[in-house]
N, C-alpha and C positions, 0 to 999 in steps of 0.2 A: 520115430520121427518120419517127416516124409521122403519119399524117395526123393531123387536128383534129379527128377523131369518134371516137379510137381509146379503147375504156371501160377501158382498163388503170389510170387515175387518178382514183382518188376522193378527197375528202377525210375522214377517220374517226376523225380525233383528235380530235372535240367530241360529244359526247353527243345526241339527237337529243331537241325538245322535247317531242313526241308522249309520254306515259304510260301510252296505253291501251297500246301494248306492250311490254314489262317490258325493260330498258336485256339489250343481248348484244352481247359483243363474244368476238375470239381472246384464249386467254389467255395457253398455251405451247404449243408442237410440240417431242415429244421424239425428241432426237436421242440414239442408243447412243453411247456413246466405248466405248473401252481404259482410260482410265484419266483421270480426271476433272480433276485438279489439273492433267495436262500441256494436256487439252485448253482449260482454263479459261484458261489464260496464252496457251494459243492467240487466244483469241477477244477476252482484252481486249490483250492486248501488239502483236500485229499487225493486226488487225481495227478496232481501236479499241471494241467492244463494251464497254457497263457493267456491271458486276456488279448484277443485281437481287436473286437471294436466294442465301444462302449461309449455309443449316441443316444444322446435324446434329444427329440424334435418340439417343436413350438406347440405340438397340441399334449405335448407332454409325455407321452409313448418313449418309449428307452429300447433301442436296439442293442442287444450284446451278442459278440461272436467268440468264441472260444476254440482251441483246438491244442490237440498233442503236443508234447515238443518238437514232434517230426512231422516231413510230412507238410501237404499243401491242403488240403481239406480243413473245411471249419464247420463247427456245429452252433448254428444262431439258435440264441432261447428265448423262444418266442411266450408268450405269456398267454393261452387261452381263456377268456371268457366262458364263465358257468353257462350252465346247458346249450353250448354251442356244439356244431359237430366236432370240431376242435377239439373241445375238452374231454370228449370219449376217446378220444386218439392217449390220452396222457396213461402212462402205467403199461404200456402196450411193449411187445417186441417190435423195435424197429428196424430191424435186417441191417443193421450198422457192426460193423465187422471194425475192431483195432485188430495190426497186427506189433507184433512185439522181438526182439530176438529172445527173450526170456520170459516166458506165461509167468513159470513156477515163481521166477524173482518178482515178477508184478504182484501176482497173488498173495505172495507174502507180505509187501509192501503195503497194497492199497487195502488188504484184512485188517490191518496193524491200524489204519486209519479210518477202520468202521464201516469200509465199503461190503456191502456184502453181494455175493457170490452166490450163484446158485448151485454150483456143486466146485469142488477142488478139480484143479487139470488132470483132464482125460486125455486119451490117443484115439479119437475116431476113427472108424474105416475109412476115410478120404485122407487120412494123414497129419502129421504135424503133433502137436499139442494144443487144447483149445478147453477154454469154458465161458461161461456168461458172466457178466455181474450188472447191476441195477442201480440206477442215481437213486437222488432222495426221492423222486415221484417213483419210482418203480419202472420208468424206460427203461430196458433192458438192451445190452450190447454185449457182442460177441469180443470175445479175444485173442486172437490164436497167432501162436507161431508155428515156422517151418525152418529145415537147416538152410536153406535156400534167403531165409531175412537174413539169419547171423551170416551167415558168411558173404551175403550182399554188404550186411552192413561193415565189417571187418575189411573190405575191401576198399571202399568210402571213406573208411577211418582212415586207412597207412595211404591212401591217395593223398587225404586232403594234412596228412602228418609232413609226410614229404613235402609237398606244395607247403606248406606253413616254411619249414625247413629249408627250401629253396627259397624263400623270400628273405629271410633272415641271413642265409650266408651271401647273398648277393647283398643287400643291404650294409652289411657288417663289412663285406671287400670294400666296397663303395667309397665306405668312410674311411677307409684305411687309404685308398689309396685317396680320397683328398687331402689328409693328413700329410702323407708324402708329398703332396705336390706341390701345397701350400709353404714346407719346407726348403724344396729343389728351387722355387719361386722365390724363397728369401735369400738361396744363394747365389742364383744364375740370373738378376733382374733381368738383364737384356735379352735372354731368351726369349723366343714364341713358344707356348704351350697348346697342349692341344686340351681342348675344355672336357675332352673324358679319358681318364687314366685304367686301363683293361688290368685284369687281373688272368694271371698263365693258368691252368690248370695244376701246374706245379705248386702252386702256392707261391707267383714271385708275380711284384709288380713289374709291369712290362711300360715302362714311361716315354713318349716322343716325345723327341725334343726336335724340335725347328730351329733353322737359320733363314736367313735371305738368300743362302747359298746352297745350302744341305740341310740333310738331317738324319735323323740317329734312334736307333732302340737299345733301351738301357732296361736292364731288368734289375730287380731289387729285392731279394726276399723276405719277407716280412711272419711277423707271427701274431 
């Protein structure tokens, strides 16, 4: 695999906070087909690719854009016209790079579904793991991973696990403590309440109660 310095891994799917320079990113890379509707089922039936746009305009023409499950780049499949220069471009290598945190698990994967591959995953001299494979027209793309994906991605995963998990138990107190306080409300009417009830670290509801004269923190445990 590759070493631990290898810059093939960044991460680009958050926008950057800096304003002085105006937000750029990839948006598609067009790929020629034969024939748009075959290649479209190509890329999401075996590939597992999503449909991103899928126009057609007044003179008839049909835009489609596709792309990875990851990931901000898309691949529009443009349709070339016979003996156009276009249409010499189709079956070509087109210096399109996926990266993967798993080649070997892809390769197994998209074989199974008839994509073929121009050889099984190698370890080049530049590092990682990598190999080719070919749509139905023969364009050909690269695939490679590096330990520098998985562990980008494994990093991205327990961030956005926690973040899931911190909305949830904020969420979940939330409701507990309106539950409590909708209660404390059916027995104290004349009190003032205050319209957000905190939850302790401890796991206890921490409730203000108001007077006209004073007021009071009451804590409550709850489960």
């Amino acid at each position: 695999m590759g070493s631990s310095h290898s810059p093939f891994w960044t991460d680009r799917s958050l926008p950057r906070l800096d304003r002085q320079d105006p937000y750029l990113s990839l948006h598609f890379v067009i790929i020629f087909v034969r024939d748009q509707e075959r290649s479209l089922r190509f890329y999401l039936d075996q590939l597992g690719f999503r449909l991103v746009v899928d126009h057609r305009f007044e003179s008839g023409d049909r835009w489609i854009e596709v792309a990875p499950p990851d990931g901000s780049a898309n691949l529009a499949l443009v349709p070339a016209k016979p003996n156009s220069e276009e249409y010499k471009l189709i079956g070509r290598d087109n210096q399109v790079f996926f990266l993967t945190e798993d080649v070997t698990a892809k390769f197994n994967e998209w074989s199974k579904r008839g994509v073929r591959f121009h050889h099984p995953p190698q370890e080049p001299a530049w590092g990682g793991i990598f190999t080719r494979f070919e749509d139905v027209d023969g364009n050909s793309f690269g695939l490679a991973g590096f330990d520098e994906v998985r562990r980008g991605v494994e990093v991205q995963r327990r961030a956005l696990a926690e973040k899931l998990e911190s909305e949830h138990r904020v969420a979940q107190e939330m409701e507990i403590a309106k539950q409590v306080q909708a209660r404390l409300k059916s027995c104290l009417p004349s009190v003032r309440w205050s319209s957000r009830v905190p939850v302790s670290q401890q796991g206890r509801l921490v409730v203000i109660i108001t007077t006209s004269s004073s007021y009071g923190l009451v804590e409550l445990p709850f489960h």
